[in-house]
Steps between C-alpha positions, in 0.01 A plus 500: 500500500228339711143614552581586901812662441352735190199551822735624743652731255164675365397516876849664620487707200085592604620599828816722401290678247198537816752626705693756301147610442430533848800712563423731196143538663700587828729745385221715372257419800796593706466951506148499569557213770766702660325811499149346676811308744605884613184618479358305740816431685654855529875341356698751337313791692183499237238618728169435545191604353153556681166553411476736806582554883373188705316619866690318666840684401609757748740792573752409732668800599824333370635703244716441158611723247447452125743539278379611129722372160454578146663378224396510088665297239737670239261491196172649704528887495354584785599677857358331736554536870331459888351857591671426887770272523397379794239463787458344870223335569320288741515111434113376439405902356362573172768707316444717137825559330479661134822484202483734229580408134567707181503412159791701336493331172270601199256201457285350749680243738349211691750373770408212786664493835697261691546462888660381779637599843758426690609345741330241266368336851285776573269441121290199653350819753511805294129534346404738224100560422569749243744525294602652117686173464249302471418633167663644207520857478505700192673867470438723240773762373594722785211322725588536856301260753460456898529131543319321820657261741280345776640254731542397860735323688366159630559441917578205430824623391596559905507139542699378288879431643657610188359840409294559788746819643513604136520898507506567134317362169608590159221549265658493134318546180672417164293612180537324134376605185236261388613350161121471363398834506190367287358275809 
């Protein structure tokens, strides 16, 4: 074999093994990408999270009602449920909803929530500034907790063609064990 041809080779070779590489480094990159994506986005109906209330956020007399879900996974042992299972309130308005959770196992149980609404158009404008699932939360046996729920529904959300006449947004919860209990 020549010099240039045995070249070519080790180069094509380099730039398979660079680029298998690169897609390994992609496929683990590719969760957290997708979660900042919906985060920032509102795809999938994650909503949004804010530090607080801007001033320039108003009521606008329009109302929507709020629809509360909760859901737990198989192996976490715990009721846990929206104390109203729903409420109307004005678009641009503070709100305070509050869950309730019991541990009905016999050790201590640390559980993290998930969350979305639907329809999933209406995520990019819902806004929570307080919320227990934003942290993990830790039950011991028997423990039963009020759980916090801030949020507001941006204006915005008027203006948009395709949720803007939107009567109804799901809120839904979804709690896992967390696997570490240690961390």
């Amino acid at each position: 074999m020549n010099l240039a041809l045995q070249q070519k080779n080790r180069r094509s070779a380099t730039m398979a093994v660079l680029l298998v590489a690169g897609m390994i480094a992609l496929g683990f990159a590719s969760v957290p990408l997708y979660r900042i994506f919906c985060q920032v986005t509102g795809f999938g109906g994650t909503t949004q999270r804010v530090e607080a209330m801007s001033s320039d956020v108003a009521a606008t007399g329009r109302m929507v009602t709020v629809r509360f879900d909760s859901n737990t996974a198989r192996d976490l042992p715990w009721n846990f449920a929206p104390e109203r299972n729903t409420e109307t309130v004005q678009i641009g308005e503070r709100a305070l909803a509050f869950y309730r959770a019991e541990n009905m196992g016999t050790r201590p149980v640390t559980g993290t929530a998930t969350f979305n609404v639907t329809p999933l158009e209406a995520g990019r404008y819902f806004n929570k500034i307080q919320c227990f699932c934003f942290e993990r939360q830790t039950l011991a046996p028997g423990q039963d907790i009020r759980m916090p729920v801030t949020y507001f529904v941006d204006p915005a959300i008027l203006d948009d063609p395709d949720i803007g006449d939107v009567e109804e947004i799901t809120l839904s919860y979804t709690f896992y064990p967390v696997d570490d209990q240690a961390s």
